[in-house]
N, CA, C and O atoms as a Maestro MAE file, in Angstrom:
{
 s_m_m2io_version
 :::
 2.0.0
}

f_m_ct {
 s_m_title
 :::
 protein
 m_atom[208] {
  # First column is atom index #
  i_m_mmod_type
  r_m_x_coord
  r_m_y_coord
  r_m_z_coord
  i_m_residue_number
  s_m_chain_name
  s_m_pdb_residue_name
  s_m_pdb_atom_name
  i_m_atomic_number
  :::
  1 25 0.825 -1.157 0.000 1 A "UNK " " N  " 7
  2 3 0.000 0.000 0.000 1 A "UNK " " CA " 6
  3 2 0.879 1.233 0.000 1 A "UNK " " C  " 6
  4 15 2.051 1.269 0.374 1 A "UNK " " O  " 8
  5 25 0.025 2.422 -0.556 2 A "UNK " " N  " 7
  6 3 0.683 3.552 -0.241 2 A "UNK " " CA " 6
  7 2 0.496 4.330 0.266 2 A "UNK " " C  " 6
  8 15 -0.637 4.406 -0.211 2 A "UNK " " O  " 8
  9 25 0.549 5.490 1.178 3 A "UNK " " N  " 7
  10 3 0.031 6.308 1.760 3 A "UNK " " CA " 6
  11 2 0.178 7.698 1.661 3 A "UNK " " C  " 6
  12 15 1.323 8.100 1.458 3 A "UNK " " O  " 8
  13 25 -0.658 8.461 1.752 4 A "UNK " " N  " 7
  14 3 0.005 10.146 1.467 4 A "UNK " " CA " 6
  15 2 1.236 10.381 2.646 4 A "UNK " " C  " 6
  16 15 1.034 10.240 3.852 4 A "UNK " " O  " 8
  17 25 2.430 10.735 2.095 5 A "UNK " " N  " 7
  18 3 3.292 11.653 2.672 5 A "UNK " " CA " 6
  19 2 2.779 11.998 4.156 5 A "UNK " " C  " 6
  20 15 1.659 12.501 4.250 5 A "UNK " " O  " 8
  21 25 3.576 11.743 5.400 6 A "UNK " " N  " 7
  22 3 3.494 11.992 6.913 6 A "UNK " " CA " 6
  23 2 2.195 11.467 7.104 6 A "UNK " " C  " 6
  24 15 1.233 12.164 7.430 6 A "UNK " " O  " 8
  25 25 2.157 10.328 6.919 7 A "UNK " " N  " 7
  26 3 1.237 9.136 7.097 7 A "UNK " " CA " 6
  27 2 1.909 8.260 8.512 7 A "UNK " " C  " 6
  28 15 3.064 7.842 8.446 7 A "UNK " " O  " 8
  29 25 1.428 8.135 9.226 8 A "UNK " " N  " 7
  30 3 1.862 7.784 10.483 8 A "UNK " " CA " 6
  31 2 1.556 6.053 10.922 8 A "UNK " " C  " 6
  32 15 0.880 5.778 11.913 8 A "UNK " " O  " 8
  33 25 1.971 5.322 10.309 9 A "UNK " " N  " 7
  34 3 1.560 3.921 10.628 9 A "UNK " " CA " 6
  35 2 2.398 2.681 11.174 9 A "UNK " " C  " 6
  36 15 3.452 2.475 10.572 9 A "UNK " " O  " 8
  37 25 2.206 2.159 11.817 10 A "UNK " " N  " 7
  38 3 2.829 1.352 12.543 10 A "UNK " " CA " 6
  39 2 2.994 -0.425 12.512 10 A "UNK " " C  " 6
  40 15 1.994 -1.074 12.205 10 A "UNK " " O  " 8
  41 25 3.892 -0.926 12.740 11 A "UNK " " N  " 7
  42 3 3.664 -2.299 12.548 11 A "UNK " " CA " 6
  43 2 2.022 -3.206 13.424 11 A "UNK " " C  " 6
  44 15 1.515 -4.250 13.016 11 A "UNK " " O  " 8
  45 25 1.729 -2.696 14.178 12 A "UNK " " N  " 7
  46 3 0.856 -2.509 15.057 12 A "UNK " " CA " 6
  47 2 -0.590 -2.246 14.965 12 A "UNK " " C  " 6
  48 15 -1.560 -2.605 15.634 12 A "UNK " " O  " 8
  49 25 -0.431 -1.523 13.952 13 A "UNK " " N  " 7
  50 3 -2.138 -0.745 12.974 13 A "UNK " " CA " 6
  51 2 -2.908 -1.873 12.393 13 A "UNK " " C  " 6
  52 15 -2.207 -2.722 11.842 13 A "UNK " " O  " 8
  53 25 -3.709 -2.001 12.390 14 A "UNK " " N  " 7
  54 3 -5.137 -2.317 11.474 14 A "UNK " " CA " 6
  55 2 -5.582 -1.075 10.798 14 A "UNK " " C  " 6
  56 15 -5.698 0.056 11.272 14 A "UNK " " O  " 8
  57 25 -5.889 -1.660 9.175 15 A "UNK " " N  " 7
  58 3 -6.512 -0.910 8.402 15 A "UNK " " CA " 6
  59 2 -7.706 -1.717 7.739 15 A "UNK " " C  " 6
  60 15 -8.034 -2.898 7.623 15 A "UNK " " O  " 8
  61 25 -8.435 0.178 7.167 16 A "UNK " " N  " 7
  62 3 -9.636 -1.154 6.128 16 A "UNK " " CA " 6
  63 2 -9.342 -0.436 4.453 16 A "UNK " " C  " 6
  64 15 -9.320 0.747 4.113 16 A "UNK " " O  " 8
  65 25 -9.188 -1.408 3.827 17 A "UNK " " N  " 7
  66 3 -8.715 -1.021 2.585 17 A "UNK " " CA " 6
  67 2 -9.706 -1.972 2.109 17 A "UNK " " C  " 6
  68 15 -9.653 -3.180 2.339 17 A "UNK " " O  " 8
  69 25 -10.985 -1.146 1.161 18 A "UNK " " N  " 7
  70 3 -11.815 -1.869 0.472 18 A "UNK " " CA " 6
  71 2 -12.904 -2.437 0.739 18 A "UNK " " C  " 6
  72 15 -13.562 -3.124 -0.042 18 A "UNK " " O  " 8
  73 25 -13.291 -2.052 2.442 19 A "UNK " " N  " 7
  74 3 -14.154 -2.903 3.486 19 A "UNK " " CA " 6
  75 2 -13.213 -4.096 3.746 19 A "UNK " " C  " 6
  76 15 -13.226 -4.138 4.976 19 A "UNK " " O  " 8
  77 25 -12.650 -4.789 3.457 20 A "UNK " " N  " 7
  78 3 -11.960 -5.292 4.336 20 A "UNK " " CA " 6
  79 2 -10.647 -4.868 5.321 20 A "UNK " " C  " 6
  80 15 -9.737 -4.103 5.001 20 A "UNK " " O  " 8
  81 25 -10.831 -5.696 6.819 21 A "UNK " " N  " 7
  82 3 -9.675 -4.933 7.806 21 A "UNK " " CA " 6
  83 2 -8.408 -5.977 7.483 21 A "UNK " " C  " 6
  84 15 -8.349 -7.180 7.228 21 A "UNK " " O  " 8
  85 25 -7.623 -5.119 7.595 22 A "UNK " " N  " 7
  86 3 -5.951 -5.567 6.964 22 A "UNK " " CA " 6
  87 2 -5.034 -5.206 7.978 22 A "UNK " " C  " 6
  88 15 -5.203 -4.021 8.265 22 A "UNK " " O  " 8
  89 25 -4.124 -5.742 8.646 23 A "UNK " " N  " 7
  90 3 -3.165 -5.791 9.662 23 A "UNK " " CA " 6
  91 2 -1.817 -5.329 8.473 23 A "UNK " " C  " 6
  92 15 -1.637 -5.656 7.300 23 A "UNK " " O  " 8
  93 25 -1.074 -4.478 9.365 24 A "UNK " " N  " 7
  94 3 0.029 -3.735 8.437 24 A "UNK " " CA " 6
  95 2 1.128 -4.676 9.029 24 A "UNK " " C  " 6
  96 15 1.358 -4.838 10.228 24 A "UNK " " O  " 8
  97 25 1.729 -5.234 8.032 25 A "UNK " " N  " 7
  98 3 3.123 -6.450 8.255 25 A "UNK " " CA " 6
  99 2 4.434 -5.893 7.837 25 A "UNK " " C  " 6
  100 15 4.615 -5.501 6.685 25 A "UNK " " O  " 8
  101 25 5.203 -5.859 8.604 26 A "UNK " " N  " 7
  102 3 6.640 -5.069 8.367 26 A "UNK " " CA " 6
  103 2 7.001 -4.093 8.585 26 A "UNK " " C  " 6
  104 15 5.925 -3.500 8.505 26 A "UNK " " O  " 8
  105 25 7.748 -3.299 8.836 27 A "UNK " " N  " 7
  106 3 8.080 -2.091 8.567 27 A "UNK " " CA " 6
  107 2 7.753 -0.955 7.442 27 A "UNK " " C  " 6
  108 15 8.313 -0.916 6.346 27 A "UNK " " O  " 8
  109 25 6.905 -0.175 7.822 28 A "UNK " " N  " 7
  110 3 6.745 1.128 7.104 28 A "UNK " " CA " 6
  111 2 8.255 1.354 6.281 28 A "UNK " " C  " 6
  112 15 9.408 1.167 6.669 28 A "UNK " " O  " 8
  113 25 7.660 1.879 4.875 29 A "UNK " " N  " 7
  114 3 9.059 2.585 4.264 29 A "UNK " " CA " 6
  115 2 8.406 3.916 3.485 29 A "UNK " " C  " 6
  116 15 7.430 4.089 2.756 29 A "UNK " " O  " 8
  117 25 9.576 4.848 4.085 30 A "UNK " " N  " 7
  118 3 9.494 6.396 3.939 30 A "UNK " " CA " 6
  119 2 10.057 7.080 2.811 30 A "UNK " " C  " 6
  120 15 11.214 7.484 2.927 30 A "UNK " " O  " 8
  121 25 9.661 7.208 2.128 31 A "UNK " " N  " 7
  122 3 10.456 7.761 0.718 31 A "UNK " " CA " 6
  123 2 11.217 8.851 0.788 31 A "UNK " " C  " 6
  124 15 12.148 9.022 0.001 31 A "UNK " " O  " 8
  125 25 10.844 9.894 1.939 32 A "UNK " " N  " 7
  126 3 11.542 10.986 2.182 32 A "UNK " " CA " 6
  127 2 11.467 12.238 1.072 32 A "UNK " " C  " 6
  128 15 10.319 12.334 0.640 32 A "UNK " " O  " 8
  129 25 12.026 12.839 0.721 33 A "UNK " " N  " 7
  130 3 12.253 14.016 0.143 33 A "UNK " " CA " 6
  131 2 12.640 13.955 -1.403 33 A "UNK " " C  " 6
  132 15 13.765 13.465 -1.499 33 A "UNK " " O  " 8
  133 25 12.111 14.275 -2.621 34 A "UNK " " N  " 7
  134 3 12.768 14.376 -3.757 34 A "UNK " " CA " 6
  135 2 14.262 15.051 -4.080 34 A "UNK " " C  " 6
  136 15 14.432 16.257 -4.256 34 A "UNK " " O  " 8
  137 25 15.436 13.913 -4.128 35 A "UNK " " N  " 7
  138 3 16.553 15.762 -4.240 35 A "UNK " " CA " 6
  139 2 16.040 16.271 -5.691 35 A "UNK " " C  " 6
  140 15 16.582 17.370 -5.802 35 A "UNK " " O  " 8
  141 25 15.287 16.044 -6.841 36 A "UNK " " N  " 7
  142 3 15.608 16.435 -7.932 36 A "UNK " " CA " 6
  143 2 13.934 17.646 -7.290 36 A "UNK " " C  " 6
  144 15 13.921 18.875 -7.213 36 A "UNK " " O  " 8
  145 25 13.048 16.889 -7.033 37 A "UNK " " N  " 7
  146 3 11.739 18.264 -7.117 37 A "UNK " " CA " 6
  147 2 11.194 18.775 -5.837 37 A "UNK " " C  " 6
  148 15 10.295 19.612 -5.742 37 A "UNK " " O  " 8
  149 25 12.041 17.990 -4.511 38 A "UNK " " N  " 7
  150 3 11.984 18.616 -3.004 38 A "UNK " " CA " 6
  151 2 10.716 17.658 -2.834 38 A "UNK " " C  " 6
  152 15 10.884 16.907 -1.873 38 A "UNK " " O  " 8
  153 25 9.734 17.502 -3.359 39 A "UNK " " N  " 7
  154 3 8.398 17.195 -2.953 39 A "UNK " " CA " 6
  155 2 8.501 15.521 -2.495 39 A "UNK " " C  " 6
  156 15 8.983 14.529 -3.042 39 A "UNK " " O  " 8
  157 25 7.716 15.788 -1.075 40 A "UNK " " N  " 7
  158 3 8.124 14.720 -0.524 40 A "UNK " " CA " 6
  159 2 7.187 13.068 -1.189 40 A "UNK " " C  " 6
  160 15 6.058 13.048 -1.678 40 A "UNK " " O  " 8
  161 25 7.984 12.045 -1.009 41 A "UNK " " N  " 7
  162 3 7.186 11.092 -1.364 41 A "UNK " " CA " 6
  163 2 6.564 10.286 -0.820 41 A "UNK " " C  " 6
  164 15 6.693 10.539 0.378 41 A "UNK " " O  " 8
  165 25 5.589 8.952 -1.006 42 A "UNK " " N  " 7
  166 3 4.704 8.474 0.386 42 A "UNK " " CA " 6
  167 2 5.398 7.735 0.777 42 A "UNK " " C  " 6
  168 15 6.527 7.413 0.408 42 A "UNK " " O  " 8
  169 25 4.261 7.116 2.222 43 A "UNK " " N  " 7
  170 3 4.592 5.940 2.810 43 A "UNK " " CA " 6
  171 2 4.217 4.889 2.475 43 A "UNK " " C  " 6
  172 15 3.018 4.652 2.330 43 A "UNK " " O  " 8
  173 25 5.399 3.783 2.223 44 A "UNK " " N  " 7
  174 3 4.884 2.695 1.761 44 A "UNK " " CA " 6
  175 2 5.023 1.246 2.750 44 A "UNK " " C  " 6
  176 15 6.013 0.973 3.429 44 A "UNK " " O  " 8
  177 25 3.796 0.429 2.642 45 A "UNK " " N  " 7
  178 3 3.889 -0.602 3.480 45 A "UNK " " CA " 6
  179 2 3.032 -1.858 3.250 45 A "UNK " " C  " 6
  180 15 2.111 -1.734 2.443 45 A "UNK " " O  " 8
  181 25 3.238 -3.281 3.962 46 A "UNK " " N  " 7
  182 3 2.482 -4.107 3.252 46 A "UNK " " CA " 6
  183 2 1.312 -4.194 4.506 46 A "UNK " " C  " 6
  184 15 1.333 -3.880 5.696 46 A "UNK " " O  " 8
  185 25 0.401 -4.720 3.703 47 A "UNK " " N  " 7
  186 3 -1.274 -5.853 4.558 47 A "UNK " " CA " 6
  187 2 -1.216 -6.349 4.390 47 A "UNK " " C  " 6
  188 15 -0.485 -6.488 3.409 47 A "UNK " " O  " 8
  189 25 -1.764 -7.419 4.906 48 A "UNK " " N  " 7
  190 3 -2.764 -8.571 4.725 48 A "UNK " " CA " 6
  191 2 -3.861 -9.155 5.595 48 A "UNK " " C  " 6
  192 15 -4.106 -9.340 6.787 48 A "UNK " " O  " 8
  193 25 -4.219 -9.288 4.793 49 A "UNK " " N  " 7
  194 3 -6.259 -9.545 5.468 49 A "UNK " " CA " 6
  195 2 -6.245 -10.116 6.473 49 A "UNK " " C  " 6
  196 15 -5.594 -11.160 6.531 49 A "UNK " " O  " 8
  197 25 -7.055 -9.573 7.786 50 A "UNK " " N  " 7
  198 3 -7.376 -10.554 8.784 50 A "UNK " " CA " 6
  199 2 -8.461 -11.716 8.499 50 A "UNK " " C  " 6
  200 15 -9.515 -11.457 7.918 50 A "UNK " " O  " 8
  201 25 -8.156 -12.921 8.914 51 A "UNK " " N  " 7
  202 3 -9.040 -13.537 8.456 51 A "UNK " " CA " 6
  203 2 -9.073 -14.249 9.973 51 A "UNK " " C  " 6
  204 15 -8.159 -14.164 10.793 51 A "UNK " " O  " 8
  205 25 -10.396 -15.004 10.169 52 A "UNK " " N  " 7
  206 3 -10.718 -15.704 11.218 52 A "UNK " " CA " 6
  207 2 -10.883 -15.239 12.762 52 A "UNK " " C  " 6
  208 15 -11.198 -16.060 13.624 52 A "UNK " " O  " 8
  :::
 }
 m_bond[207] {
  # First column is bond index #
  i_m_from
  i_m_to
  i_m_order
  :::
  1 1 2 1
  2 2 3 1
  3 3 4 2
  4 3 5 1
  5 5 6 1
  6 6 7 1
  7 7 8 2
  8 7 9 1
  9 9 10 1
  10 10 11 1
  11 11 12 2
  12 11 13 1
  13 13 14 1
  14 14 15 1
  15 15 16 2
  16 15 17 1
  17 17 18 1
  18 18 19 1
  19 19 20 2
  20 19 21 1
  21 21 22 1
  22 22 23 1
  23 23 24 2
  24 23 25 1
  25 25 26 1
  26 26 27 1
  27 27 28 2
  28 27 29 1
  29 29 30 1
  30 30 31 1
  31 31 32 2
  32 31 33 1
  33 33 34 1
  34 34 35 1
  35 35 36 2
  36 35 37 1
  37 37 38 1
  38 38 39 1
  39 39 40 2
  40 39 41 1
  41 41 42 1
  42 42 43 1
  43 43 44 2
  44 43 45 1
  45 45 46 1
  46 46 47 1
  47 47 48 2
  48 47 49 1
  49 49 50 1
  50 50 51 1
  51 51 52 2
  52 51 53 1
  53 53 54 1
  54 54 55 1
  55 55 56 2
  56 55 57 1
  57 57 58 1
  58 58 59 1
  59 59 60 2
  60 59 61 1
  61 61 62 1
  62 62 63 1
  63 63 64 2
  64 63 65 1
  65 65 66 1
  66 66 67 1
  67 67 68 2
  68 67 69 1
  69 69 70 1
  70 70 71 1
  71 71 72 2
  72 71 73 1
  73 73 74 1
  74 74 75 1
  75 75 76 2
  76 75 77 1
  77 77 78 1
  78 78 79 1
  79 79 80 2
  80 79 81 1
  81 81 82 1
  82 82 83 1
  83 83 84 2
  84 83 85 1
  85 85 86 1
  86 86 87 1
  87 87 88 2
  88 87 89 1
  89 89 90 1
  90 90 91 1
  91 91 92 2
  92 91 93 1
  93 93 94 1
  94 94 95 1
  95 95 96 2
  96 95 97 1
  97 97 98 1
  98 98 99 1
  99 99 100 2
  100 99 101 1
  101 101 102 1
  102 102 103 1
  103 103 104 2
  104 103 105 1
  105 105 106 1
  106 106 107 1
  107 107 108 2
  108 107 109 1
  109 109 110 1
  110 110 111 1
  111 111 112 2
  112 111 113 1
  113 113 114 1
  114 114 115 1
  115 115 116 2
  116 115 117 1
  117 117 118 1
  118 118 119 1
  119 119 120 2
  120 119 121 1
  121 121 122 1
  122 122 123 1
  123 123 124 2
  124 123 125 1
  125 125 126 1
  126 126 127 1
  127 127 128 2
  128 127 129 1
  129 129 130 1
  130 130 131 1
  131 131 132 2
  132 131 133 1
  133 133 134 1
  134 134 135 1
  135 135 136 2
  136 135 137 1
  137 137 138 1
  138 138 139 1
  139 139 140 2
  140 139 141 1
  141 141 142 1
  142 142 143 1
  143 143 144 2
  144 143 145 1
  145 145 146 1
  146 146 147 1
  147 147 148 2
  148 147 149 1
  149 149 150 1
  150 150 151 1
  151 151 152 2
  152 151 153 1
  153 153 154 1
  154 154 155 1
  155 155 156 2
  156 155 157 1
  157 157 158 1
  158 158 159 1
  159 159 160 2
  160 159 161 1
  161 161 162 1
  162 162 163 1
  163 163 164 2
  164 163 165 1
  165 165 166 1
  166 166 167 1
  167 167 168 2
  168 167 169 1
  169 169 170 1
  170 170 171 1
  171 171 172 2
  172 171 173 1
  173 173 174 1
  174 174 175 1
  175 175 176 2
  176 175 177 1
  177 177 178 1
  178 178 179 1
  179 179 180 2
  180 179 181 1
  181 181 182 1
  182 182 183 1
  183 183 184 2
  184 183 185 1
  185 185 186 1
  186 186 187 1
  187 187 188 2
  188 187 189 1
  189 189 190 1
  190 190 191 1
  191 191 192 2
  192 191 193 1
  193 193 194 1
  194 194 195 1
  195 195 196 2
  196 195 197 1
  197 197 198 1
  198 198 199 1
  199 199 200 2
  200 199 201 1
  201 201 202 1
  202 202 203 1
  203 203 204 2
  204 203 205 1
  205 205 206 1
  206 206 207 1
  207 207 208 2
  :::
 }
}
């Protein structure tokens, strides 16, 4: 998944993407700052579905 820029999420979070709730697995990754256009880029991270 991706998230808008200073998106705050944690290994820890539940999300719902789609009506379904999705547990965030791994470490968040931060794209940080463009050097070529400054503009910052998102946060990226994985789900997967809670089931049961």
């Amino acid at each position: 998944m991706y998230a808008p820029s200073g998106t705050d999420v944690l290994t820890t979070d539940q999300i719902r993407i789609r009506g379904q709730v999705c547990e965030v697995t791994g470490e968040p990754g931060d794209w940080h700052q463009s050097p070529f256009t400054g503009t910052r880029g998102p946060v990226q991270f994985a789900a997967d579905r809670v089931t049961g």
